[in-house]
N, CA, C and O atoms as CSV, one atom per row, in Angstrom:
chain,resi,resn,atom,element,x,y,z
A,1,UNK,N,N,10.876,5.015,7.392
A,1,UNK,CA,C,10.950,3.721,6.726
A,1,UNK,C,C,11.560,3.939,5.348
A,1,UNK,O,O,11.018,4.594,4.458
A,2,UNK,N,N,12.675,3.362,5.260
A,2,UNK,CA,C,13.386,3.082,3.237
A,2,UNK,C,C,12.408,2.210,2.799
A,2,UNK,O,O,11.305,1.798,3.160
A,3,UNK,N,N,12.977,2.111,2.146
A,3,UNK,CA,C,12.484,1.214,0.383
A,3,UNK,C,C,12.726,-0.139,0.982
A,3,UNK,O,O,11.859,-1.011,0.911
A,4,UNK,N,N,14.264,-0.406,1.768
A,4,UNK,CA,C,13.988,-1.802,1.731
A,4,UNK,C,C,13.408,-2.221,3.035
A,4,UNK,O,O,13.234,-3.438,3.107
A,5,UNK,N,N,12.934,-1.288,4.469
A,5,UNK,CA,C,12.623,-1.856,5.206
A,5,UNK,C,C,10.692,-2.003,4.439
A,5,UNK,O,O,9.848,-2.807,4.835
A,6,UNK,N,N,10.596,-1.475,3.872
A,6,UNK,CA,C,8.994,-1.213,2.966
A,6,UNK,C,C,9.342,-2.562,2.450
A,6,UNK,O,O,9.169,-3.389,3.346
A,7,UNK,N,N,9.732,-3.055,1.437
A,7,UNK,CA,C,9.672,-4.613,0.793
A,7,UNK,C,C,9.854,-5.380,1.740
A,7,UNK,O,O,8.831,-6.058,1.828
A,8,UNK,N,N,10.860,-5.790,2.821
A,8,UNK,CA,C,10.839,-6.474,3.472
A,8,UNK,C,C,9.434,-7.067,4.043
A,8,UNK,O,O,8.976,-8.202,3.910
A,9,UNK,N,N,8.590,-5.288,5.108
A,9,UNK,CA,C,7.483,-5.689,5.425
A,9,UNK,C,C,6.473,-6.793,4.315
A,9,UNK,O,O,6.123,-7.955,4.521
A,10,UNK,N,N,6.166,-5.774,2.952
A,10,UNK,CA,C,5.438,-6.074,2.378
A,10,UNK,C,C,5.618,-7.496,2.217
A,10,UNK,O,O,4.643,-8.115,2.643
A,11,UNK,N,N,6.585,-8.265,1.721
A,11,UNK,CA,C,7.310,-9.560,0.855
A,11,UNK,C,C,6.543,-10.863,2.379
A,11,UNK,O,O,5.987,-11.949,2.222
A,12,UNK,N,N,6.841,-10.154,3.612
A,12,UNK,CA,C,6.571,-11.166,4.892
A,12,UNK,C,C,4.865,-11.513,4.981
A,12,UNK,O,O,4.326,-12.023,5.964
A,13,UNK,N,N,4.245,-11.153,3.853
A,13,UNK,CA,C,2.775,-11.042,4.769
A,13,UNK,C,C,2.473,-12.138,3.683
A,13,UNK,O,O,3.254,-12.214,2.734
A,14,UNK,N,N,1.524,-12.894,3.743
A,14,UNK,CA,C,0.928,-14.557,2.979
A,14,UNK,C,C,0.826,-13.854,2.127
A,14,UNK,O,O,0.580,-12.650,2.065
A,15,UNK,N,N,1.157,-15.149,0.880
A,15,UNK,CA,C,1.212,-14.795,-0.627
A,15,UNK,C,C,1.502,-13.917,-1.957
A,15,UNK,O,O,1.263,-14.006,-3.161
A,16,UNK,N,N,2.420,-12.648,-0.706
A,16,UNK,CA,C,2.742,-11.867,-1.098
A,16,UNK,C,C,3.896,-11.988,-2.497
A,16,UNK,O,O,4.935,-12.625,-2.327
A,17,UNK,N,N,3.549,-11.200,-4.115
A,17,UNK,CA,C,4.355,-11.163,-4.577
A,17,UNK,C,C,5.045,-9.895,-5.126
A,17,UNK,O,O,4.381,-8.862,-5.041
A,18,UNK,N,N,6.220,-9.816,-5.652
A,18,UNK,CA,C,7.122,-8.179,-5.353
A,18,UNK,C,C,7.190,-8.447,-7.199
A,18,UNK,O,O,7.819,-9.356,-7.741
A,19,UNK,N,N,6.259,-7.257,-7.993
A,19,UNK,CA,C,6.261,-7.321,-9.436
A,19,UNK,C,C,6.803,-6.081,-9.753
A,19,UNK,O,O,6.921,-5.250,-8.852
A,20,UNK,N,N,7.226,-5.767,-11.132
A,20,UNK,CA,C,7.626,-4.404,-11.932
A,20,UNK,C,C,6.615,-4.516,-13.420
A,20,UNK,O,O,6.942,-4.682,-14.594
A,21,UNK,N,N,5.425,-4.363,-12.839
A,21,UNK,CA,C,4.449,-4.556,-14.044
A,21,UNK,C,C,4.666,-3.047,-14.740
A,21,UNK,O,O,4.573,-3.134,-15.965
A,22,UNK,N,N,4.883,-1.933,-14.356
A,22,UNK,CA,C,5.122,-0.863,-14.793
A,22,UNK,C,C,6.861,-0.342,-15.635
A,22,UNK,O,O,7.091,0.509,-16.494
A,23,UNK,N,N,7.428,-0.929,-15.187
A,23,UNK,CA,C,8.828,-0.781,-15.472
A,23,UNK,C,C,9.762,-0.856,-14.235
A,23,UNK,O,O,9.280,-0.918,-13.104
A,24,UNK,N,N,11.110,-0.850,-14.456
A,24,UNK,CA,C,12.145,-1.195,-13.277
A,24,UNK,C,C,11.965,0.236,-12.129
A,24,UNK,O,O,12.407,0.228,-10.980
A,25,UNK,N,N,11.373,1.157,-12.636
A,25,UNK,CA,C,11.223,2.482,-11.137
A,25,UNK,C,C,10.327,2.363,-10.548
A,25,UNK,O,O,9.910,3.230,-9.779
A,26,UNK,N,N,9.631,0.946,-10.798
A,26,UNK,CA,C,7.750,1.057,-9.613
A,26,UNK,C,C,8.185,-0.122,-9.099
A,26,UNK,O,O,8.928,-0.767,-9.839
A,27,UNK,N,N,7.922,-0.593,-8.008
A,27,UNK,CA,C,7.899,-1.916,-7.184
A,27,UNK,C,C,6.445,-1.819,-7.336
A,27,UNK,O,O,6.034,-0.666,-7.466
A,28,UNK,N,N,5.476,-2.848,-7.352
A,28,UNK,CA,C,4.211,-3.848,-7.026
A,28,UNK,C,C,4.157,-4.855,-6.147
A,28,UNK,O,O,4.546,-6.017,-6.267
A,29,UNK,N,N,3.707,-4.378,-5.369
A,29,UNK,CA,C,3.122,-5.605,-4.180
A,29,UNK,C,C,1.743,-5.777,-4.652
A,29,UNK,O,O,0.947,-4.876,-4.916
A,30,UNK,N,N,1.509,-7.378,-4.744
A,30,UNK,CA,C,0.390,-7.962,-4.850
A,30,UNK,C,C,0.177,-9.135,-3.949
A,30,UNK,O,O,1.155,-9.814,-3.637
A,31,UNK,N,N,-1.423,-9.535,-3.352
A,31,UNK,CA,C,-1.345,-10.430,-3.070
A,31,UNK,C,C,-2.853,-11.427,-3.763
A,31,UNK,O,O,-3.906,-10.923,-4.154
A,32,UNK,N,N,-2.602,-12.502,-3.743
A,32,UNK,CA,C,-3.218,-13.346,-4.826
A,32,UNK,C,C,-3.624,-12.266,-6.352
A,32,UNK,O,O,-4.642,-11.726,-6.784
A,33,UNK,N,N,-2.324,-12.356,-6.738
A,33,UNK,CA,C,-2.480,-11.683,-8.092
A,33,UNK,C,C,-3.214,-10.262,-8.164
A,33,UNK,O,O,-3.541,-9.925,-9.302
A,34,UNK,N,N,-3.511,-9.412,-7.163
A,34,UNK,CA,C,-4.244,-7.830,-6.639
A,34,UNK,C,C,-3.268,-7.408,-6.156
A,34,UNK,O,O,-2.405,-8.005,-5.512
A,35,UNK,N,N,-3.386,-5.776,-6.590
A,35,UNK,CA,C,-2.165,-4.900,-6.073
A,35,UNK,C,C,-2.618,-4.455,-4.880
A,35,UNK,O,O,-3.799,-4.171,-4.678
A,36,UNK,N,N,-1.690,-4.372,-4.017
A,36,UNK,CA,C,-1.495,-3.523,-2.659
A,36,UNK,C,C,-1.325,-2.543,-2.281
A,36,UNK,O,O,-1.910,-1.784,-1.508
A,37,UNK,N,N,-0.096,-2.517,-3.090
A,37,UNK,CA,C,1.222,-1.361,-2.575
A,37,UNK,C,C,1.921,-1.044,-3.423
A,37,UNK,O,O,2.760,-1.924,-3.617
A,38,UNK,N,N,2.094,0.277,-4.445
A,38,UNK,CA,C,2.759,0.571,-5.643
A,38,UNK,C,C,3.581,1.307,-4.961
A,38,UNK,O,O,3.136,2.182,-4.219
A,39,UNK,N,N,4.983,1.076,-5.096
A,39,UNK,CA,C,5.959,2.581,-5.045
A,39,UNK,C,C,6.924,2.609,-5.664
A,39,UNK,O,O,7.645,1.635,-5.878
A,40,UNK,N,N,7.205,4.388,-6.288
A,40,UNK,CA,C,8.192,4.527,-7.067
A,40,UNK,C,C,9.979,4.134,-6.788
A,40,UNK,O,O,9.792,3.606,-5.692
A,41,UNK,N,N,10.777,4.075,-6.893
A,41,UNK,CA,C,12.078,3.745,-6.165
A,41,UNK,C,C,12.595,5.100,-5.897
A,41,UNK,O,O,13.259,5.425,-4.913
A,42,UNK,N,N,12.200,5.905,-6.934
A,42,UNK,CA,C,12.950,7.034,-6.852
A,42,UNK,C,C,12.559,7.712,-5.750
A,42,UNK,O,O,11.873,7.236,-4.846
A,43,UNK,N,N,13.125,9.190,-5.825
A,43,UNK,CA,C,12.848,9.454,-3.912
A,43,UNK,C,C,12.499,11.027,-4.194
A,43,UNK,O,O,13.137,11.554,-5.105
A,44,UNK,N,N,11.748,11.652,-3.642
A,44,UNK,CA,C,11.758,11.061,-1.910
A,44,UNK,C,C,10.461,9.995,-2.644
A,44,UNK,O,O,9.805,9.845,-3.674
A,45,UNK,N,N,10.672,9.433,-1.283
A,45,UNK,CA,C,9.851,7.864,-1.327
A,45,UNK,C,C,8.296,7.884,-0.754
A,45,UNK,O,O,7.953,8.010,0.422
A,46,UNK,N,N,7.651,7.762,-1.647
A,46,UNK,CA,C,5.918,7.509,-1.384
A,46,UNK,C,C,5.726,6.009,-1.617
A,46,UNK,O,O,6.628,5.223,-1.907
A,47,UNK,N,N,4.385,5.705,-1.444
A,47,UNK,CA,C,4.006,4.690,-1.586
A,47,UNK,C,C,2.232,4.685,-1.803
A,47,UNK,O,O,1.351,5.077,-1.038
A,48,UNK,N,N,2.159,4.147,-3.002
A,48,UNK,CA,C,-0.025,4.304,-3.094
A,48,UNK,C,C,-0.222,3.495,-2.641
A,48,UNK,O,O,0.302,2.442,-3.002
A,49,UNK,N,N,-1.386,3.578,-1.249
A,49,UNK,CA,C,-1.574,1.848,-0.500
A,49,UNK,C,C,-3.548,2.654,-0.812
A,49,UNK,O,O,-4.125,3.739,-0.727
A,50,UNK,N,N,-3.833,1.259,-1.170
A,50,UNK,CA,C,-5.639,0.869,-0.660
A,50,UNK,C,C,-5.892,1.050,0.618
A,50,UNK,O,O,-5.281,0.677,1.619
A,51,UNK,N,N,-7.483,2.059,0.390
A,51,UNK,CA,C,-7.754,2.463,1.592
A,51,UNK,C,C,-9.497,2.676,1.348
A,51,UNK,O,O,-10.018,3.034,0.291
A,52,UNK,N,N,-10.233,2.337,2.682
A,52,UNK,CA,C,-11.615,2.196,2.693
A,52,UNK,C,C,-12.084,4.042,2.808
A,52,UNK,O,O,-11.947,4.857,3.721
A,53,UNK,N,N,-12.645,4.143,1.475
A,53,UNK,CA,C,-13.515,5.284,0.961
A,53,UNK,C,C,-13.333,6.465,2.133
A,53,UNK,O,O,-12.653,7.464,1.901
A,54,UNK,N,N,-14.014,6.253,3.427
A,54,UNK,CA,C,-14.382,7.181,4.117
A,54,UNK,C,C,-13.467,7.413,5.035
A,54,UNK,O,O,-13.476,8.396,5.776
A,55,UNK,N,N,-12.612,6.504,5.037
A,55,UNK,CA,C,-11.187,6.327,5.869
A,55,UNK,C,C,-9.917,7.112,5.049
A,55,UNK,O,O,-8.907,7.602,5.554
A,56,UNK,N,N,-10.203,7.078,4.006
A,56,UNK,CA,C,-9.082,7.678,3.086
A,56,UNK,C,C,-8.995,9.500,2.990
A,56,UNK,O,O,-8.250,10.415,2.638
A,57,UNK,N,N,-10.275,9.232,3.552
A,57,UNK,CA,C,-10.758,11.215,3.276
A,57,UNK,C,C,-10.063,11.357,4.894
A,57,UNK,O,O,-8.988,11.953,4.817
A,58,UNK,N,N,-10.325,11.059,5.961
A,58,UNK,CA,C,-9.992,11.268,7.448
A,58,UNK,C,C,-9.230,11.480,7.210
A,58,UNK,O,O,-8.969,12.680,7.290
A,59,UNK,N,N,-7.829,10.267,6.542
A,59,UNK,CA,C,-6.678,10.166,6.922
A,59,UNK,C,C,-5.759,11.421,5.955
A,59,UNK,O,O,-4.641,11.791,6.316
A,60,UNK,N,N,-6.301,11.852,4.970
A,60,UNK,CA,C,-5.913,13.077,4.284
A,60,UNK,C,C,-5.894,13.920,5.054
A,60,UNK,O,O,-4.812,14.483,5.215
A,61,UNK,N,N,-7.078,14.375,5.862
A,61,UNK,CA,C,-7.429,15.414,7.020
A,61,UNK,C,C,-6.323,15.389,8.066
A,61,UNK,O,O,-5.581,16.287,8.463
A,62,UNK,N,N,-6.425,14.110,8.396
A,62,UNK,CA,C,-5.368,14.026,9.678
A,62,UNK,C,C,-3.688,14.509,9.489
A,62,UNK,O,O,-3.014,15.211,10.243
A,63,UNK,N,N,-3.326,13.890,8.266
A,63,UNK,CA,C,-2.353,13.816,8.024
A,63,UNK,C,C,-1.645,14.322,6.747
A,63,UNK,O,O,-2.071,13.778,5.729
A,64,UNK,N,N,-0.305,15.569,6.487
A,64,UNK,CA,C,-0.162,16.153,5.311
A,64,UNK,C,C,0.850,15.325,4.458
A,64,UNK,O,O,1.515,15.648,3.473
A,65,UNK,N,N,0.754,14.169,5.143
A,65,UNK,CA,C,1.673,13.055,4.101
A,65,UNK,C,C,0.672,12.348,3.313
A,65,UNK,O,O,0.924,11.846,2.218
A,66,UNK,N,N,-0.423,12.315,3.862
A,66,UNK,CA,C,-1.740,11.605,3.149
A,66,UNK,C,C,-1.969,12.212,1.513
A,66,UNK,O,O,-1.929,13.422,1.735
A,67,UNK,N,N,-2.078,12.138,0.757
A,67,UNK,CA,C,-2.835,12.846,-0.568
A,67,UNK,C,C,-3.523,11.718,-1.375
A,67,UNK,O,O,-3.179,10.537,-1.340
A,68,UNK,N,N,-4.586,12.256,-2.140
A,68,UNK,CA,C,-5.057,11.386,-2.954
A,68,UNK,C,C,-3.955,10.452,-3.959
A,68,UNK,O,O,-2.785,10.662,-4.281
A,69,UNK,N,N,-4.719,9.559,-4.216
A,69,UNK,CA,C,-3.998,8.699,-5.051
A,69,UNK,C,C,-3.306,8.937,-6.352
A,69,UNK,O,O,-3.980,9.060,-7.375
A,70,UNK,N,N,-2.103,9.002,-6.378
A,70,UNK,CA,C,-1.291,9.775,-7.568
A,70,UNK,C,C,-1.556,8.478,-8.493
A,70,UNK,O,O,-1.325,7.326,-8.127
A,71,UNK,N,N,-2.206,8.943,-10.060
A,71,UNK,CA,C,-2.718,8.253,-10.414
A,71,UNK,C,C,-3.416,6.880,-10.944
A,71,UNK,O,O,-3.393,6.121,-11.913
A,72,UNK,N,N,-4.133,7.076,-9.521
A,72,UNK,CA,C,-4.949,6.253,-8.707
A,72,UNK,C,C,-6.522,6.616,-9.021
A,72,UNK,O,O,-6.942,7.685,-9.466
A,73,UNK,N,N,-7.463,5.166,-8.590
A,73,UNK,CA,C,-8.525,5.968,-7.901
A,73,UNK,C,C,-8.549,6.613,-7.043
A,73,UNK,O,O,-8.294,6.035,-5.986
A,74,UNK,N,N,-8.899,8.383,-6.932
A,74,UNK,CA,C,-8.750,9.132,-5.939
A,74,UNK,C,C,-9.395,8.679,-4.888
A,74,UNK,O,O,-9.010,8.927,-3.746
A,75,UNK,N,N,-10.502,7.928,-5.167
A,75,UNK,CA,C,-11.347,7.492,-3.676
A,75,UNK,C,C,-10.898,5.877,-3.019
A,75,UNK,O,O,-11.060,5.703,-1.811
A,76,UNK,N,N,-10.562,5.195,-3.534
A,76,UNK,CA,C,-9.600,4.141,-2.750
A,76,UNK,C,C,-8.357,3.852,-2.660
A,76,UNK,O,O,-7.943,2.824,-2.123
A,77,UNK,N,N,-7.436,4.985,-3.327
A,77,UNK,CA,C,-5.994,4.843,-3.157
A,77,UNK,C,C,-5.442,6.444,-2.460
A,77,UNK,O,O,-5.611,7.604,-2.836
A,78,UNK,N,N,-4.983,6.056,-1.712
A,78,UNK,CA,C,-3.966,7.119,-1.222
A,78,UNK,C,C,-2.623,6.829,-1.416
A,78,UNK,O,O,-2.032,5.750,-1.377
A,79,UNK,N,N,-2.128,8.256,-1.688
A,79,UNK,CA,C,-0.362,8.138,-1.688
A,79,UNK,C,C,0.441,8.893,-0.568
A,79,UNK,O,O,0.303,10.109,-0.432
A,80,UNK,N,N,1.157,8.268,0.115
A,80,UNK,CA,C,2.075,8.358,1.174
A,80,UNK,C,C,2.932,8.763,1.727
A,80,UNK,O,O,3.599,7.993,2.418
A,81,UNK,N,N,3.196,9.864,1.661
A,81,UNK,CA,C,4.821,9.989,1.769
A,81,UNK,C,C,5.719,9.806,2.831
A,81,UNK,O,O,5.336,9.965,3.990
A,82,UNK,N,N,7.001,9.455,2.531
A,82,UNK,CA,C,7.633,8.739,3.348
A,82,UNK,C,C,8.638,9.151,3.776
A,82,UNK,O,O,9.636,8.438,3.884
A,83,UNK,N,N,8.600,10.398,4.116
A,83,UNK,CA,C,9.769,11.516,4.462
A,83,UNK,C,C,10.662,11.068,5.549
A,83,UNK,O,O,11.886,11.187,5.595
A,84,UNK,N,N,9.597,10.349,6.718
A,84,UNK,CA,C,10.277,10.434,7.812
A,84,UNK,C,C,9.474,11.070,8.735
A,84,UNK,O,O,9.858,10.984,9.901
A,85,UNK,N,N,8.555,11.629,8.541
A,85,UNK,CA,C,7.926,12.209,9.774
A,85,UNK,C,C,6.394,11.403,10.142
A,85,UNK,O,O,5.642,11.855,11.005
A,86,UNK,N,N,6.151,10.443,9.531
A,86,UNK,CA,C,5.318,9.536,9.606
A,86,UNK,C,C,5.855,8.528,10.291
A,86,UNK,O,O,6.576,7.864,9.547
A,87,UNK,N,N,5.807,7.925,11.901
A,87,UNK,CA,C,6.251,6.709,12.298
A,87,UNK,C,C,6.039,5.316,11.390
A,87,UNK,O,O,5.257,5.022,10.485
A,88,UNK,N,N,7.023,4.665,12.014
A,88,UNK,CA,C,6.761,3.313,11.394
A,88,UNK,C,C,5.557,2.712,11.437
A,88,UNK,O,O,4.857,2.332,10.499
A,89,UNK,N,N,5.320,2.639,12.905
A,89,UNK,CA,C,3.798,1.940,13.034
A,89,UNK,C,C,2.646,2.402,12.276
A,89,UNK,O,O,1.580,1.787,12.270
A,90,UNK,N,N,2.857,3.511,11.619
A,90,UNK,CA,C,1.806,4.275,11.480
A,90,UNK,C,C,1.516,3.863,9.897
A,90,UNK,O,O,0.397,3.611,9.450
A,91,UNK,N,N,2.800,3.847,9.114
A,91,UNK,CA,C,2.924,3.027,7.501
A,91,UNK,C,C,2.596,1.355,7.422
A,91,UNK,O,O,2.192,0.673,6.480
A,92,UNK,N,N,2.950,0.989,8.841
A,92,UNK,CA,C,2.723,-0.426,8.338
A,92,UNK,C,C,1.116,-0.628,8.920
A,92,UNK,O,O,0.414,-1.632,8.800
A,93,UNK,N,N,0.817,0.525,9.515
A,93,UNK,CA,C,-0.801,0.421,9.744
A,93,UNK,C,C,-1.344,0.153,8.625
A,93,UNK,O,O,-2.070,-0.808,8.374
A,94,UNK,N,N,-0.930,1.184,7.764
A,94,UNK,CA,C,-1.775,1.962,6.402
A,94,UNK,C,C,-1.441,0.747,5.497
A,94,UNK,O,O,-2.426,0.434,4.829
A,95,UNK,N,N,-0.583,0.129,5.315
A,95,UNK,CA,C,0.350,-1.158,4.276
A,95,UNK,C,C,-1.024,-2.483,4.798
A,95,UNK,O,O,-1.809,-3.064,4.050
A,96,UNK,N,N,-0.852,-2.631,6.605
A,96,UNK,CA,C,-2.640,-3.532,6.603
A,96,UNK,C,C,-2.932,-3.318,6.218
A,96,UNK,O,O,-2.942,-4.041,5.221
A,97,UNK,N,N,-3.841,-1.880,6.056
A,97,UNK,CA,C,-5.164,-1.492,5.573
A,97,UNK,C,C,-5.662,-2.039,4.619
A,97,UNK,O,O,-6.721,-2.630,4.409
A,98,UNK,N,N,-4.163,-1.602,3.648
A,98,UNK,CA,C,-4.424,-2.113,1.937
A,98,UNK,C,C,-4.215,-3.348,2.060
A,98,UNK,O,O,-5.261,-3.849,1.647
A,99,UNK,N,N,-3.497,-4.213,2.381
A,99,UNK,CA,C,-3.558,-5.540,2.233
A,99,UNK,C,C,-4.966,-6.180,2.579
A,99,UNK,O,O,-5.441,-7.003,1.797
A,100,UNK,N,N,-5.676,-5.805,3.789
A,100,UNK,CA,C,-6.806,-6.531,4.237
A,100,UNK,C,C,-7.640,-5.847,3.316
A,100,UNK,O,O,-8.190,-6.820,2.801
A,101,UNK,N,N,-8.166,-4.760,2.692
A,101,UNK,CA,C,-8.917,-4.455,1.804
A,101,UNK,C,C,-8.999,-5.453,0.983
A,101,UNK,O,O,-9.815,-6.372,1.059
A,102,UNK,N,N,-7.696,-5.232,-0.278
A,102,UNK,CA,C,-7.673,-6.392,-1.206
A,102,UNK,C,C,-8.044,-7.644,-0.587
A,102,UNK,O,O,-9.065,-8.195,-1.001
A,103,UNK,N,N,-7.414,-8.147,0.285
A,103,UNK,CA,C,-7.963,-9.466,0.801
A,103,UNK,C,C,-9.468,-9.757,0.865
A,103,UNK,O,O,-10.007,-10.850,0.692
A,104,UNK,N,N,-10.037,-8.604,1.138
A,104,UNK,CA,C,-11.732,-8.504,1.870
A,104,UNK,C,C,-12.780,-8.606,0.505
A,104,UNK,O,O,-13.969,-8.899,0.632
A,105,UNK,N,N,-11.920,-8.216,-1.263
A,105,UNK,CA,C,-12.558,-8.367,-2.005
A,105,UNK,C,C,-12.203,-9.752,-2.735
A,105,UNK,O,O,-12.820,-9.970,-3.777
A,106,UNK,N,N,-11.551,-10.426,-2.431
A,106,UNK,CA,C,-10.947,-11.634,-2.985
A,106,UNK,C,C,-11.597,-12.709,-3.011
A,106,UNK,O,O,-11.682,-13.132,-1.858
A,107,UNK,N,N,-12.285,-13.614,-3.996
A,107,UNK,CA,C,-13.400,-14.891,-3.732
A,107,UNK,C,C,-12.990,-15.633,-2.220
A,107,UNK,O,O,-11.919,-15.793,-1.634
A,108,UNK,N,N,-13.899,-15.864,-2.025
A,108,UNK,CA,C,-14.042,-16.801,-0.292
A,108,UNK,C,C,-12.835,-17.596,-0.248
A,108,UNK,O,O,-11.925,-17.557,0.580
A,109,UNK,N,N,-13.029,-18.611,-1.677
A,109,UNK,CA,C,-12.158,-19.901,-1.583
A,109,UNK,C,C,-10.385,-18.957,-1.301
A,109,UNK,O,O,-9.697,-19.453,-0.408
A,110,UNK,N,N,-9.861,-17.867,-1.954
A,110,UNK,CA,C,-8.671,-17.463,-1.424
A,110,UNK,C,C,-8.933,-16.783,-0.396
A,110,UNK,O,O,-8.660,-17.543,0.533
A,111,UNK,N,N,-9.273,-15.876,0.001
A,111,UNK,CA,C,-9.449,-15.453,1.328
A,111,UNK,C,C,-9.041,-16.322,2.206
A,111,UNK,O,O,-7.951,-16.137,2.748
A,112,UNK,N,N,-10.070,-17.791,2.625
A,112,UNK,CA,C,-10.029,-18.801,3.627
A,112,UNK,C,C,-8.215,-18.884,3.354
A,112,UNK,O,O,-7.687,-18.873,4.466
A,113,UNK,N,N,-7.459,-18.939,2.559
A,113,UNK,CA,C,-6.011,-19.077,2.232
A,113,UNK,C,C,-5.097,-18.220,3.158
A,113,UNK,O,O,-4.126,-18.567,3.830
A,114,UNK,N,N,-5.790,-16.787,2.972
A,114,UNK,CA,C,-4.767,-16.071,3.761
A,114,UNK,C,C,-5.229,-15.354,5.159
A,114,UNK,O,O,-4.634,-14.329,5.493
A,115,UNK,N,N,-6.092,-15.780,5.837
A,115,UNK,CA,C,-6.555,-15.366,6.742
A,115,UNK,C,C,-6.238,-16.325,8.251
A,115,UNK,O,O,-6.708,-15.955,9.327
């Protein structure tokens, strides 16, 4: 997966917005104003996506593209890498993950919005 098939996904999912709160080399995906999905432009290409505590440690285990969250919370952000040897399905798994996380902490009244 590139950079732009990564925004594309991200940009398609409800309420999604594409920010540079960091400067023009980070893309921000947020949805209702909560980040998602940080990644640098530069390459090779990672991406820090939200991930549930005990799920984030597995998926390190499982996988040597997995690493803790480059600076991140190490325990709910993981960073990604996007070499190419990670299938697609497998990033836009991890891109849910974080989206429905954030979503799952979001007051009721938005939630009911994007669900």
């Amino acid at each position: 997966m590139n950079i732009e098939e990564l925004r594309e996904y991200c940009i398609s999912k409800k309420e999604v917005e594409e920010t540079f709160p960091f400067g023009p080399d980070h893309i921000v995906f947020k949805v209702a104003g909560k980040m998602f999905l940080l990644a640098p432009l530069d390459t090779p290409l990672t991406m820090n996506v939200k991930c549930d505590p005990e799920l984030a440690q597995e998926l390190r285990d499982q996988y040597g593209e997995v690493k803790p969250g480059y600076h991140m919370n190490k325990k709910l952000w993981n960073t990604v890498d996007l070499n190419g040897s990670l299938p697609a399905s497998k990033i836009i798994e991890f891109i849910d993950h974080s989206y429905d996380q954030v979503v799952a902490g979001l007051p009721k009244a938005v939630k009911s919005r994007l669900i």
